[in-house]
C-alpha positions, 0 to 999 in steps of 0.5 A: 500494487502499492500498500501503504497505511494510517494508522489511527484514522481515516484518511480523508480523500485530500490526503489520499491525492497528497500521497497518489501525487507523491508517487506520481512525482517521486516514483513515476507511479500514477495511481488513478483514484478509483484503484484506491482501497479502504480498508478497515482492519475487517475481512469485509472491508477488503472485497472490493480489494478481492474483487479488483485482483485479476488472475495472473502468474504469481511469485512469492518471496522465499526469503520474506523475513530476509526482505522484511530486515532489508526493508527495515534497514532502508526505512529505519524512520518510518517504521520508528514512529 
């Protein structure tokens, strides 16, 4: 699964294919368009989201807060903005 965001709008779709090919070229990631989920900020914009997820063996992290600062150090500029 891959998540990412925008924060202030919309992203219209050729925008979406700039960051599916990104992952394509930079992280060997090919991401058919059609597993692409909008999402609204709202419990019902996320069904399709639901809809899409399979049962399967999952595995949290026991240290998420540990993971986030890791992440954070990694990507210090991204989350600047």
């Amino acid at each position: 699964m891959v998540l990412t965001h925008c924060d202030l709008e919309m992203p219209e779709e050729e925008s979406i294919l700039g960051k599916i090919n990104s992952f394509k070229k930079y992280g060997q990631i090919d991401i058919p368009l059609e597993n692409v989920i909008k999402f609204k900020n709202t419990k019902e914009s996320l069904i399709p989201f639901i809809r899409k997820i399979k049962p399967a063996q999952m595995h949290f992290c026991e240290n998420l807060e540990e993971k986030g600062e890791e992440i954070l150090k990694e990507l210090p500029n991204d989350f600047q903005r």
